[in-house]
CHARMM-style PDB file with segment names, atoms N, HN, CA, C and O in Angstrom:
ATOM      1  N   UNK     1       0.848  -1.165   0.000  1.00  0.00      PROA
ATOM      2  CA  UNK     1       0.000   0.000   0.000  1.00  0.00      PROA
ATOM      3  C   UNK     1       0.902   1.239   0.000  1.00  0.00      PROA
ATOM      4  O   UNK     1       2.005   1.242   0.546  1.00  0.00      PROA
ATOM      5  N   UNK     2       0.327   2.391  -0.700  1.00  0.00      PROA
ATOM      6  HN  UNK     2      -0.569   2.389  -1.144  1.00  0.00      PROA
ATOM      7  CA  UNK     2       1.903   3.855  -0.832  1.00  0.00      PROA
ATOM      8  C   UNK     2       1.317   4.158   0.747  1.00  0.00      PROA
ATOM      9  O   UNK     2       0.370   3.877   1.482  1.00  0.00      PROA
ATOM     10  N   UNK     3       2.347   4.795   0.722  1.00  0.00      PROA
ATOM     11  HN  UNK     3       3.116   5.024   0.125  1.00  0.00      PROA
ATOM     12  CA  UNK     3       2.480   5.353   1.818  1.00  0.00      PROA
ATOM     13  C   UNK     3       1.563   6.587   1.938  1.00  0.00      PROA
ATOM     14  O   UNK     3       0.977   6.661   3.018  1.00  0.00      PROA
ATOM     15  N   UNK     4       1.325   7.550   1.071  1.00  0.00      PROA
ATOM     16  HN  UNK     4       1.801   7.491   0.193  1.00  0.00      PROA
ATOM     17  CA  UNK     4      -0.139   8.318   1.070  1.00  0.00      PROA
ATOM     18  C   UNK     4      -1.061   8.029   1.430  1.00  0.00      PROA
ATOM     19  O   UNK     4      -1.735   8.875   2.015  1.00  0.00      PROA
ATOM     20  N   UNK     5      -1.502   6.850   1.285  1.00  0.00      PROA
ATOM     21  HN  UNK     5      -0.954   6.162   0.810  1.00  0.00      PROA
ATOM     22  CA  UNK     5      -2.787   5.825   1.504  1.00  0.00      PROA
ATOM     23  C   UNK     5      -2.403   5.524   2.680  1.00  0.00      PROA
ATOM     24  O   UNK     5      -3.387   5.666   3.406  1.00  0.00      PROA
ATOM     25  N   UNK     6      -1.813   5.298   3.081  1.00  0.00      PROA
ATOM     26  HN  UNK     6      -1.014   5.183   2.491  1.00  0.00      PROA
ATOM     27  CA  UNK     6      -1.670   4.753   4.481  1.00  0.00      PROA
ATOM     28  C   UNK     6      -1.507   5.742   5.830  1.00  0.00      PROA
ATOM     29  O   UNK     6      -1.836   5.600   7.008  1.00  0.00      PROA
ATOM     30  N   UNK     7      -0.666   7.083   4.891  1.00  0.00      PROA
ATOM     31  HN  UNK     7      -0.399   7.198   3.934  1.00  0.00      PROA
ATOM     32  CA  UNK     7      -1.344   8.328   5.826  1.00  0.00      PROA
ATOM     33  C   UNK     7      -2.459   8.779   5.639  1.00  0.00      PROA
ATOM     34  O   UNK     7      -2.851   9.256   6.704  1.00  0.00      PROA
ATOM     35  N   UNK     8      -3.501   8.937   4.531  1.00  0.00      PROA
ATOM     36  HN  UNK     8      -3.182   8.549   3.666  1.00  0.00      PROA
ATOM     37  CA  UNK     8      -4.606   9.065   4.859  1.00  0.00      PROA
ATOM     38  C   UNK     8      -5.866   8.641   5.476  1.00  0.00      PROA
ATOM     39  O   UNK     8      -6.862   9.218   5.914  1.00  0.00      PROA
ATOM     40  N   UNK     9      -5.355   7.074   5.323  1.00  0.00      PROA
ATOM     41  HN  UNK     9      -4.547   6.605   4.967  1.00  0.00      PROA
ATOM     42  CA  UNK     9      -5.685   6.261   6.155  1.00  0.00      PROA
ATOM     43  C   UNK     9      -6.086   6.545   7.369  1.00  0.00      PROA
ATOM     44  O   UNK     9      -7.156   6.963   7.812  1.00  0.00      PROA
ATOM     45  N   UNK    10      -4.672   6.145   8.048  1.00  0.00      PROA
ATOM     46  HN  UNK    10      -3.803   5.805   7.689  1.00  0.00      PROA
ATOM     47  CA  UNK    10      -4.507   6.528   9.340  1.00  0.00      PROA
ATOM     48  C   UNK    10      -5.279   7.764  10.116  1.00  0.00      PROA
ATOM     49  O   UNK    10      -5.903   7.585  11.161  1.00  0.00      PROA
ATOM     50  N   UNK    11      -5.142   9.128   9.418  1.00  0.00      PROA
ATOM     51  HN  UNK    11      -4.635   9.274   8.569  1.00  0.00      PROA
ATOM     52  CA  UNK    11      -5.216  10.049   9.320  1.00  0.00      PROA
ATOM     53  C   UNK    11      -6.879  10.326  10.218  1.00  0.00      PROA
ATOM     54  O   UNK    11      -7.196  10.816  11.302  1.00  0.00      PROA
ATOM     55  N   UNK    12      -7.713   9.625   8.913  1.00  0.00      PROA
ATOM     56  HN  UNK    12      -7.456   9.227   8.032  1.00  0.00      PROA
ATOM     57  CA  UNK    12      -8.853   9.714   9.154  1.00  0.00      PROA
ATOM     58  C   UNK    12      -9.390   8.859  10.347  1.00  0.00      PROA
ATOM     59  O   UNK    12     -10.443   9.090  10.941  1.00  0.00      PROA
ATOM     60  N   UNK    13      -8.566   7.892  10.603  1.00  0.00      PROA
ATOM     61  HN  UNK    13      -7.711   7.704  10.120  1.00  0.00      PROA
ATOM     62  CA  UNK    13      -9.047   6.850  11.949  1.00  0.00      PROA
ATOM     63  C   UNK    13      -8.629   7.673  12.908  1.00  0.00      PROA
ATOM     64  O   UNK    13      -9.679   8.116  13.375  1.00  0.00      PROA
ATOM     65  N   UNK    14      -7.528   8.263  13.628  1.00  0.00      PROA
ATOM     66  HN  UNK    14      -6.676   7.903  13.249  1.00  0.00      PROA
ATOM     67  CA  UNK    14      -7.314   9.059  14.237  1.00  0.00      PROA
ATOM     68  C   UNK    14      -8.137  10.150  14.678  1.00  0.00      PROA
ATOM     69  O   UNK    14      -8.293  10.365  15.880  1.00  0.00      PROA
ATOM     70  N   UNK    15      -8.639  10.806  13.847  1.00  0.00      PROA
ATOM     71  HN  UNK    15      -8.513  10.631  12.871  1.00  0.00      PROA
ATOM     72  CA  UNK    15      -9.743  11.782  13.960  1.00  0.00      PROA
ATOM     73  C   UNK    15     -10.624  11.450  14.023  1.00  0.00      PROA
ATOM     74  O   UNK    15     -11.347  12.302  14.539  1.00  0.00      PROA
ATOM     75  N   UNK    16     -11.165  10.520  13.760  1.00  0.00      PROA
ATOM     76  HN  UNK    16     -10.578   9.828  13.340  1.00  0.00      PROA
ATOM     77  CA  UNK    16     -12.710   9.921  14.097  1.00  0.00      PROA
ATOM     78  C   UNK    16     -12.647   9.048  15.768  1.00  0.00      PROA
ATOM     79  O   UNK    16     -13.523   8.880  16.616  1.00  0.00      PROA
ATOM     80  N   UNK    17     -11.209   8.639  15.714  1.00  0.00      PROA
ATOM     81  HN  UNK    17     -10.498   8.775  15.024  1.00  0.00      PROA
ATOM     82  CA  UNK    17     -11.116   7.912  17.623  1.00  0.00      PROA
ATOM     83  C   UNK    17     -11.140   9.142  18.302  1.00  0.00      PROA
ATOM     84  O   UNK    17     -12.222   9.304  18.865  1.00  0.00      PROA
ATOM     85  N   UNK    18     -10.362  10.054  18.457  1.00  0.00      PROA
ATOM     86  HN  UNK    18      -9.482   9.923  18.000  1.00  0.00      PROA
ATOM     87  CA  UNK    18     -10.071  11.170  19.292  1.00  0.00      PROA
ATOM     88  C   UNK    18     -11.840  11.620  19.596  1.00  0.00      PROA
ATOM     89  O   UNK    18     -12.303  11.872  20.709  1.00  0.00      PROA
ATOM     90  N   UNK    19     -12.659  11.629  18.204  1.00  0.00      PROA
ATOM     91  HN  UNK    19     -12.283  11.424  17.300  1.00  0.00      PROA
ATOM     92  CA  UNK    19     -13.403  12.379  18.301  1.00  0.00      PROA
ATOM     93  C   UNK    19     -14.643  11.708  19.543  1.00  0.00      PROA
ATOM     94  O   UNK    19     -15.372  12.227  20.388  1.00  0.00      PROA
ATOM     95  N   UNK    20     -14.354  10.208  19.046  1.00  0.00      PROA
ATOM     96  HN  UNK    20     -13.761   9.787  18.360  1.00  0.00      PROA
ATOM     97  CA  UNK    20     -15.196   9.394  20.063  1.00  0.00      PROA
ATOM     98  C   UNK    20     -14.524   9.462  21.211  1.00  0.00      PROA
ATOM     99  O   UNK    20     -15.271   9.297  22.175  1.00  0.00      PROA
ATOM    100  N   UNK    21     -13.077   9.693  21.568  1.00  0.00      PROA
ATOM    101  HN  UNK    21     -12.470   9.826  20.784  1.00  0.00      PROA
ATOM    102  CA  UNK    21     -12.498   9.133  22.773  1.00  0.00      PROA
ATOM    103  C   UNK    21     -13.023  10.341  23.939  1.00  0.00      PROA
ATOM    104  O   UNK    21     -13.423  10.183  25.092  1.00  0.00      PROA
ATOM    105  N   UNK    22     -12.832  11.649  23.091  1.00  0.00      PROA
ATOM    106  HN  UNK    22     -12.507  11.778  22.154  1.00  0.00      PROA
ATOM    107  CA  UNK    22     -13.226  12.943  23.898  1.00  0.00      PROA
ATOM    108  C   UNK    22     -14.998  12.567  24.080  1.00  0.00      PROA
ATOM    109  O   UNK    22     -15.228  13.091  25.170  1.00  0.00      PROA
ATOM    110  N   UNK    23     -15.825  12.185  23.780  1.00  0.00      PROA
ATOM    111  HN  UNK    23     -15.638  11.760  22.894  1.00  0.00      PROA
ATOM    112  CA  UNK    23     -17.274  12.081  24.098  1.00  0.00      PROA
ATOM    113  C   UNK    23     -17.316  11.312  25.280  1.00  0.00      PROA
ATOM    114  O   UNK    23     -17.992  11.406  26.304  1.00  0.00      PROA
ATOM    115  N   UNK    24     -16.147  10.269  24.783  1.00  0.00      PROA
ATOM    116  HN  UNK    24     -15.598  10.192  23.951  1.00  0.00      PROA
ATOM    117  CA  UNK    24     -16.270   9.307  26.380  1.00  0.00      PROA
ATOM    118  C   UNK    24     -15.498   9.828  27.691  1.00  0.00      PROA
ATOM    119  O   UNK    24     -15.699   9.707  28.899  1.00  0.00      PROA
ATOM    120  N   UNK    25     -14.585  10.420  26.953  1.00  0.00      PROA
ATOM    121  HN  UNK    25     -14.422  10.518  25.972  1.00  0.00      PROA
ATOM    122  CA  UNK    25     -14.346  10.975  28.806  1.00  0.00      PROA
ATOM    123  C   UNK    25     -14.968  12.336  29.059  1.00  0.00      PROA
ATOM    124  O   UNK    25     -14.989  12.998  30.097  1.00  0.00      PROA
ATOM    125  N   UNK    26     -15.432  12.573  27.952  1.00  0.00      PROA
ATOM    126  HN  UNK    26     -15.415  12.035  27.109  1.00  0.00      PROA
ATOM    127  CA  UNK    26     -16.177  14.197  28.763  1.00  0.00      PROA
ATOM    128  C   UNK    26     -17.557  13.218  29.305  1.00  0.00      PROA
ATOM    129  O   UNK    26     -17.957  13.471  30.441  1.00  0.00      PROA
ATOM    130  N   UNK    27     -18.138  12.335  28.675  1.00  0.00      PROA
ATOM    131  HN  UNK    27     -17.813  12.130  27.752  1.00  0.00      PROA
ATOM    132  CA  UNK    27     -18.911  11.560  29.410  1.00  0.00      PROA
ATOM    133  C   UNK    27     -18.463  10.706  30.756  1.00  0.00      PROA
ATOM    134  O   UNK    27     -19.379  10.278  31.458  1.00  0.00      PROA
ATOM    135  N   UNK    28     -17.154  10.450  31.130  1.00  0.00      PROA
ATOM    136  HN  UNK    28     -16.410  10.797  30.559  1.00  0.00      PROA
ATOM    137  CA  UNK    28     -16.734   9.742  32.167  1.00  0.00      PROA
ATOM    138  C   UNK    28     -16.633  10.927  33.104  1.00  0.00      PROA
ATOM    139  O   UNK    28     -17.203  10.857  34.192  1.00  0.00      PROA
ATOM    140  N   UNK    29     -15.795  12.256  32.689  1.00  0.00      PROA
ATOM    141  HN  UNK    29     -15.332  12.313  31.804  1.00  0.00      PROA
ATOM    142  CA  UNK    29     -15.977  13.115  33.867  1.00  0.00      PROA
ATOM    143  C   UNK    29     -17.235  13.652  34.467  1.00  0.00      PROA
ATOM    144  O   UNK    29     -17.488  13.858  35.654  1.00  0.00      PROA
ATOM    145  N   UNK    30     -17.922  13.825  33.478  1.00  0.00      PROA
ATOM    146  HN  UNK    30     -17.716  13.657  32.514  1.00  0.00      PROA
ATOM    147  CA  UNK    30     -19.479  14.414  33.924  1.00  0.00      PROA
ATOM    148  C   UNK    30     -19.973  13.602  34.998  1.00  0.00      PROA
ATOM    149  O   UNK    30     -20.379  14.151  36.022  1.00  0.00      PROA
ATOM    150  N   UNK    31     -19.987  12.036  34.846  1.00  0.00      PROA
ATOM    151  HN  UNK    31     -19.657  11.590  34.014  1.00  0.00      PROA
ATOM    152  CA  UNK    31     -20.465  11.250  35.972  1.00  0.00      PROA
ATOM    153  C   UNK    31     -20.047  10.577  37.442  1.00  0.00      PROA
ATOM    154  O   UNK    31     -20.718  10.066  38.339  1.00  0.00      PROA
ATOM    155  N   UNK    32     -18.532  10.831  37.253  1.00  0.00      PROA
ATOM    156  HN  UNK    32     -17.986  11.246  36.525  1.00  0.00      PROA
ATOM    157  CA  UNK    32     -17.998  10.610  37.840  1.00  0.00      PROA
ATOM    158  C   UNK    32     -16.852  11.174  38.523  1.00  0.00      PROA
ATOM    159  O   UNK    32     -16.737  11.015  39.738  1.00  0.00      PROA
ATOM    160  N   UNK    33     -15.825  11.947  37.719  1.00  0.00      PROA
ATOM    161  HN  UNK    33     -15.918  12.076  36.732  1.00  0.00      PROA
ATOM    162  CA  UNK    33     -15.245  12.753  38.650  1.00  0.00      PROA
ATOM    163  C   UNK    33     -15.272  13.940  38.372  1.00  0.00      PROA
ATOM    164  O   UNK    33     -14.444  14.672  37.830  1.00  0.00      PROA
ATOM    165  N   UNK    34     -16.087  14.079  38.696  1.00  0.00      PROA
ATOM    166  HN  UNK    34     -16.759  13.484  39.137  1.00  0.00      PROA
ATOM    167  CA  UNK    34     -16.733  15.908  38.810  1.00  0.00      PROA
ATOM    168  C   UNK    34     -17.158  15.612  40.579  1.00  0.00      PROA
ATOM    169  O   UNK    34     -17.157  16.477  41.455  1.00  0.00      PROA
ATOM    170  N   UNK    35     -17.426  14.459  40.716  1.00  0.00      PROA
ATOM    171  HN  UNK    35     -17.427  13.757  40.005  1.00  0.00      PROA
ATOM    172  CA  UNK    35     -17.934  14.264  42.398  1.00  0.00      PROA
ATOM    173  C   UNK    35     -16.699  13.415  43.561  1.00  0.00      PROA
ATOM    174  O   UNK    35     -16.817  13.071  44.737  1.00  0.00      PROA
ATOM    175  N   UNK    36     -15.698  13.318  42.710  1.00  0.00      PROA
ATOM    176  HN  UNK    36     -15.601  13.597  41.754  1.00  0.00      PROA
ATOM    177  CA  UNK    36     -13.900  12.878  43.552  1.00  0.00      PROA
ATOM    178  C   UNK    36     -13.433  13.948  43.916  1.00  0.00      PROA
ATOM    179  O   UNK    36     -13.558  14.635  42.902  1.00  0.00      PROA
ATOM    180  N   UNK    37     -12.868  14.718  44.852  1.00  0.00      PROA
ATOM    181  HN  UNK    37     -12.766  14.160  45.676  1.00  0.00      PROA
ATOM    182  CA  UNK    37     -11.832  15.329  45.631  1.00  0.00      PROA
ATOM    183  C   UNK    37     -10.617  15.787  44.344  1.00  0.00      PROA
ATOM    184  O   UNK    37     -10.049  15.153  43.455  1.00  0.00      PROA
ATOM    185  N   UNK    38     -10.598  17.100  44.765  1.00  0.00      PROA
ATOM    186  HN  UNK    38     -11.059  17.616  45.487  1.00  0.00      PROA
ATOM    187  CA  UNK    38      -9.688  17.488  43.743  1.00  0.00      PROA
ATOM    188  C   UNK    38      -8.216  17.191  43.484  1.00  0.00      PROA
ATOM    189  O   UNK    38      -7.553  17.553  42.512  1.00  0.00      PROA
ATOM    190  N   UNK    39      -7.779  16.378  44.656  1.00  0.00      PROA
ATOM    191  HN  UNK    39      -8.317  16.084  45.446  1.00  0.00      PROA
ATOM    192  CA  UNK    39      -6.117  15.171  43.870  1.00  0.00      PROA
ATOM    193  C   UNK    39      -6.599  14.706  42.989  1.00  0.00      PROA
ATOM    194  O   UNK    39      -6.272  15.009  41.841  1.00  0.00      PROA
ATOM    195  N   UNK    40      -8.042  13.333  43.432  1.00  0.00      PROA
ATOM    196  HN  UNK    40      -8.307  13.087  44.364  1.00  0.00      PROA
ATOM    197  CA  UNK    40      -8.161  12.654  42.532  1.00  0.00      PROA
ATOM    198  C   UNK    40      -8.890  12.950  41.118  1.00  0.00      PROA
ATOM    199  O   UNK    40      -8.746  12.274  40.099  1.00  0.00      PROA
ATOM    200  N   UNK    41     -10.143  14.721  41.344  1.00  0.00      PROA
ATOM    201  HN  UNK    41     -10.260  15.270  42.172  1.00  0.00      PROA
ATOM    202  CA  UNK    41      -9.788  14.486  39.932  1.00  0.00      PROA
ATOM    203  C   UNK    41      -8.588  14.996  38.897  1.00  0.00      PROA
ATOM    204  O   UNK    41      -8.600  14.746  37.692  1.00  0.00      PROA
ATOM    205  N   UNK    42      -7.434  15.840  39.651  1.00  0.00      PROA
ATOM    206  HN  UNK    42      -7.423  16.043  40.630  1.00  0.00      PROA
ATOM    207  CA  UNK    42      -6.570  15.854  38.429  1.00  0.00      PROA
ATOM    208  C   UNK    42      -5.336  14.770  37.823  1.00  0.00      PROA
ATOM    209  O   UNK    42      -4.544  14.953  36.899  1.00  0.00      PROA
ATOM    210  N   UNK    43      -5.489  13.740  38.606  1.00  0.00      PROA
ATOM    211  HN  UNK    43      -6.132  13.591  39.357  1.00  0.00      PROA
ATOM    212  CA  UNK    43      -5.192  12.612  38.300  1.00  0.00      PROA
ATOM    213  C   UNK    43      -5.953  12.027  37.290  1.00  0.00      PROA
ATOM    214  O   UNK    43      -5.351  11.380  36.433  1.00  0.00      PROA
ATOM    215  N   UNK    44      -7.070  12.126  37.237  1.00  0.00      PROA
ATOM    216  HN  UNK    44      -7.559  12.651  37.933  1.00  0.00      PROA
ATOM    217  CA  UNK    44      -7.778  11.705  36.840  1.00  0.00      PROA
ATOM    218  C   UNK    44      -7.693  12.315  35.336  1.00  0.00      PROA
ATOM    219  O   UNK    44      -7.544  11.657  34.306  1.00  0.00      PROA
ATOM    220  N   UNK    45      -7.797  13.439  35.426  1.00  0.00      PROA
ATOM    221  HN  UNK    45      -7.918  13.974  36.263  1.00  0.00      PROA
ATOM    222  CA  UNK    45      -7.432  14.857  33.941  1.00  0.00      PROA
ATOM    223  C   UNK    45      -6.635  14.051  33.159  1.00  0.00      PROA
ATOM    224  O   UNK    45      -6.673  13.505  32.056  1.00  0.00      PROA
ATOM    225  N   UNK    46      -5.703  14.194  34.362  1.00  0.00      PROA
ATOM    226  HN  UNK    46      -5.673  14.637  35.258  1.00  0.00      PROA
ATOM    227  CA  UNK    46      -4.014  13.928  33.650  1.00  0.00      PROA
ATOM    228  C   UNK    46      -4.059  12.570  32.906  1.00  0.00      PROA
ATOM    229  O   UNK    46      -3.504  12.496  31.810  1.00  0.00      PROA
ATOM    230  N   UNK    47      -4.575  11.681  33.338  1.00  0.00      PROA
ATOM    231  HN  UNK    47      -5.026  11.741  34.229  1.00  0.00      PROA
ATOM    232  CA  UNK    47      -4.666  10.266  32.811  1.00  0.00      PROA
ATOM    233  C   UNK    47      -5.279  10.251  31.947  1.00  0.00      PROA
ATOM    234  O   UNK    47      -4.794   9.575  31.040  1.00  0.00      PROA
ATOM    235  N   UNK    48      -6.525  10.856  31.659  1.00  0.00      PROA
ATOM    236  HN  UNK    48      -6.920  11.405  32.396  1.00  0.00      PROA
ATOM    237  CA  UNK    48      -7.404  10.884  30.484  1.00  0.00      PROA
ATOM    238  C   UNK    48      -7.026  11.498  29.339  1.00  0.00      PROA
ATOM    239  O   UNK    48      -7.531  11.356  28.225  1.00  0.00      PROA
ATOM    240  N   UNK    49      -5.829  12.405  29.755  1.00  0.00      PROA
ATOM    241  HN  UNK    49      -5.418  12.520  30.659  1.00  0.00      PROA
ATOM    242  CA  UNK    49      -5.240  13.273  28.639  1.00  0.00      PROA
ATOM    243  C   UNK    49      -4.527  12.560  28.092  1.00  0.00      PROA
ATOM    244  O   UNK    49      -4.687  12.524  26.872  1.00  0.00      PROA
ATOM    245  N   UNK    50      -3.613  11.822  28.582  1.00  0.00      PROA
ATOM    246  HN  UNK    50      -3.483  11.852  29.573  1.00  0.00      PROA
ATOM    247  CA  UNK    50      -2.590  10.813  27.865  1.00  0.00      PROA
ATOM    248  C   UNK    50      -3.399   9.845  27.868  1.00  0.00      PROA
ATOM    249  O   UNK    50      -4.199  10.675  27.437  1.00  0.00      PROA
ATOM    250  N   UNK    51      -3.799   9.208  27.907  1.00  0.00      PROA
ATOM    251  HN  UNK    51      -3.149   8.533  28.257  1.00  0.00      PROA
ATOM    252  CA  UNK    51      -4.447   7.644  27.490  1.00  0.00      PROA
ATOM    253  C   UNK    51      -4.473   7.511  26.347  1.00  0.00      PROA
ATOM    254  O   UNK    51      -3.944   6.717  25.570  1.00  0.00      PROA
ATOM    255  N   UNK    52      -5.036   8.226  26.262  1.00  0.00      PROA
ATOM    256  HN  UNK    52      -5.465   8.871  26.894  1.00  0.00      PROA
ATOM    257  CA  UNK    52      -5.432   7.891  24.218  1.00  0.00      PROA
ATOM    258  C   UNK    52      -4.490   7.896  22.989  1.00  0.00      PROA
ATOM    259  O   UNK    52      -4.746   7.851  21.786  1.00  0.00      PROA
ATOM    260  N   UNK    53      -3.131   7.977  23.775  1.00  0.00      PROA
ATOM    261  HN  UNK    53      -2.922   8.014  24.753  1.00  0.00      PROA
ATOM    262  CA  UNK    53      -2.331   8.095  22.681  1.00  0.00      PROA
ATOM    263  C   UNK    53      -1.873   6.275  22.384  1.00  0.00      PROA
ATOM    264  O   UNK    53      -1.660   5.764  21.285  1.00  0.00      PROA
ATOM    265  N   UNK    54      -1.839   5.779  23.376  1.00  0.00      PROA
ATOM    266  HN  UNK    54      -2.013   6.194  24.269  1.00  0.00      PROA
ATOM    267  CA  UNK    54      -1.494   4.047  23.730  1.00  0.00      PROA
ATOM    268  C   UNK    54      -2.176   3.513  22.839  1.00  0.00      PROA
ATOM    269  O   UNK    54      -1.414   3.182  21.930  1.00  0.00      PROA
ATOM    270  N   UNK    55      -3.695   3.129  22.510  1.00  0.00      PROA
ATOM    271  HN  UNK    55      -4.314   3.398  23.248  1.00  0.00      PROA
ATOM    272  CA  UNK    55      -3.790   2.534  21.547  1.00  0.00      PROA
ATOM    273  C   UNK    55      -3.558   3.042  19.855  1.00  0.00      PROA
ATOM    274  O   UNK    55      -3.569   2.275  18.892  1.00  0.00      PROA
ATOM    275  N   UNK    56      -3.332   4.672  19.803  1.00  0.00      PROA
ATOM    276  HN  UNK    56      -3.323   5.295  20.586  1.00  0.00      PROA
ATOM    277  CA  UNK    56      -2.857   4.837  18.293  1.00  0.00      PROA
ATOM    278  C   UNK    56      -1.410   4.276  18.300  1.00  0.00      PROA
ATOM    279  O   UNK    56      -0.889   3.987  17.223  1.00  0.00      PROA
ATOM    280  N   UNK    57      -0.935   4.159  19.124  1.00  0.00      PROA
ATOM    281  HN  UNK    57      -1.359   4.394  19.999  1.00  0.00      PROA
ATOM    282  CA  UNK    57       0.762   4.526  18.716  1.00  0.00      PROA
ATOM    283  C   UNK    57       1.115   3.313  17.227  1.00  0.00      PROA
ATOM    284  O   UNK    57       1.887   3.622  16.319  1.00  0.00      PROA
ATOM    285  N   UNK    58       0.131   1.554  17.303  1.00  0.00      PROA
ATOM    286  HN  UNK    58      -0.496   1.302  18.041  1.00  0.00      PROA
ATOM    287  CA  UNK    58       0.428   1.117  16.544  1.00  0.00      PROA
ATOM    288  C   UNK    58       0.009   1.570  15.386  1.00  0.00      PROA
ATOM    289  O   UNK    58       0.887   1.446  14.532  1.00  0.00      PROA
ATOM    290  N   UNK    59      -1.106   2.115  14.935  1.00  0.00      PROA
ATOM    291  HN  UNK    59      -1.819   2.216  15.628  1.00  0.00      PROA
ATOM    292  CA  UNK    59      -1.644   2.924  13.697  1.00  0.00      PROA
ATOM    293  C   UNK    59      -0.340   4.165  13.514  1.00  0.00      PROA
ATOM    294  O   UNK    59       0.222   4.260  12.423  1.00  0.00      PROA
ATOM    295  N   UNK    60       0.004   4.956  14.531  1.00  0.00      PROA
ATOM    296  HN  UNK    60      -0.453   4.878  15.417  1.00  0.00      PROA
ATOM    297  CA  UNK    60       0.924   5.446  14.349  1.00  0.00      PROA
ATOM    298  C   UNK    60       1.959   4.908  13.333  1.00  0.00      PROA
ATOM    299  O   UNK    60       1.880   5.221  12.145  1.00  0.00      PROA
ATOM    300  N   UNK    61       2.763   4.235  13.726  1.00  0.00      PROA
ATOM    301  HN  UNK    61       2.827   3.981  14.691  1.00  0.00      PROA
ATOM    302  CA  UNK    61       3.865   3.287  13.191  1.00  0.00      PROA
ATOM    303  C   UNK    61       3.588   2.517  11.760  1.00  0.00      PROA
ATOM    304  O   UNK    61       4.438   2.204  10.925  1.00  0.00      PROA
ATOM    305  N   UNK    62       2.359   2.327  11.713  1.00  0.00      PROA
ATOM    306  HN  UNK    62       1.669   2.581  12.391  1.00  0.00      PROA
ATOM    307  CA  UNK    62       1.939   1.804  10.326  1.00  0.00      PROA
ATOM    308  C   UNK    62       1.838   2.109   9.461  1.00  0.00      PROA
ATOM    309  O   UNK    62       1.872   1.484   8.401  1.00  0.00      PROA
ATOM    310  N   UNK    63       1.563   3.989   9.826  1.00  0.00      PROA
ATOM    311  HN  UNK    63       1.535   4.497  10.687  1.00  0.00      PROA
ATOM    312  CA  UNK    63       1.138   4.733   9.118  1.00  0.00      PROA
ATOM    313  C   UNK    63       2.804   5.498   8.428  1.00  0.00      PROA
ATOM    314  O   UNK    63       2.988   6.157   7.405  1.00  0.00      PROA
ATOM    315  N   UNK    64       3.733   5.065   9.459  1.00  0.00      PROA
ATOM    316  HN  UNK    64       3.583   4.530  10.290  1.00  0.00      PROA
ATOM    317  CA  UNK    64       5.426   5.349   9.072  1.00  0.00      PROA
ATOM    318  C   UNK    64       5.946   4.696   8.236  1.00  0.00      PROA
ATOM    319  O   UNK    64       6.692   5.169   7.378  1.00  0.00      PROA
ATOM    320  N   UNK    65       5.573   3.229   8.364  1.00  0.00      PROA
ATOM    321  HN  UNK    65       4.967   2.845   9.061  1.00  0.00      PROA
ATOM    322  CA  UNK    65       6.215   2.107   8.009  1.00  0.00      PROA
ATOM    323  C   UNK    65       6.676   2.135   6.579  1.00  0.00      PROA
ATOM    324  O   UNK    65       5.945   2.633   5.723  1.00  0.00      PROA
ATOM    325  N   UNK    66       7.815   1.642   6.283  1.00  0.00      PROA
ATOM    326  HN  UNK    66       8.409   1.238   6.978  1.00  0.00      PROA
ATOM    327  CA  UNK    66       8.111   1.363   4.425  1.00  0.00      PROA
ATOM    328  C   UNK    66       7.407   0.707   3.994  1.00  0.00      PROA
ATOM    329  O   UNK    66       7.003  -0.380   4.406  1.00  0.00      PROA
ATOM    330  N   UNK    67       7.064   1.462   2.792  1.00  0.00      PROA
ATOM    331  HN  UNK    67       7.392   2.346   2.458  1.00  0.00      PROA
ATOM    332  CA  UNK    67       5.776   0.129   1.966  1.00  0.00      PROA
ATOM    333  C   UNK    67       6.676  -0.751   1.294  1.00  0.00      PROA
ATOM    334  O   UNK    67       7.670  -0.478   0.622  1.00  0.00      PROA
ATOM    335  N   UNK    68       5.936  -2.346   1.713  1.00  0.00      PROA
ATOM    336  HN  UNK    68       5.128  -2.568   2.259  1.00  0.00      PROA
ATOM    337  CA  UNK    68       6.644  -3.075   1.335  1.00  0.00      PROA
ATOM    338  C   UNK    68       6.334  -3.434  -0.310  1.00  0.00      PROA
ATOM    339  O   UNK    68       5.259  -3.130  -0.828  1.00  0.00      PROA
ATOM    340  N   UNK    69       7.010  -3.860  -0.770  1.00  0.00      PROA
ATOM    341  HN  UNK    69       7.883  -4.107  -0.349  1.00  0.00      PROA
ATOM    342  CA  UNK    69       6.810  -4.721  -2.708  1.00  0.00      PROA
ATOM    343  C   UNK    69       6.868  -5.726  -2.724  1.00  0.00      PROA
ATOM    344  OT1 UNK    69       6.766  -6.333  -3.790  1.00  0.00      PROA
TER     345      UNK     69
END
């Protein structure tokens, strides 16, 4: 597959997860830590902010990768 295709690919999965991932934690904070003690919710922030990069990182890399022939 060129490598164009495979960044556009990517591209578009990326933006469509983020877009779901932010619904779910603005839906996880609304219910839940909006009512935790303020350590735990910026722990909580903080974790939700980085999380979502863990499952792209392999789409990441795929989206790098040499196309093979």
């Amino acid at each position: 597959m060129p490598r164009r295709l495979r960044t556009f690919i990517g591209t578009i999965t990326i933006i469509v997860f983020v877009c779901v991932y932010a619904l779910v934690a603005m839906a996880l904070a609304e219910s839940r830590i909006l009512e935790a003690p303020k350590p735990v919710q910026t722990i909580a922030y903080l974790v939700l902010g980085i999380v979502w990069i863990f499952p792209l990182m392999p789409l990441i890399r795929w989206m790098e990768g040499v196309p093979r022939r």
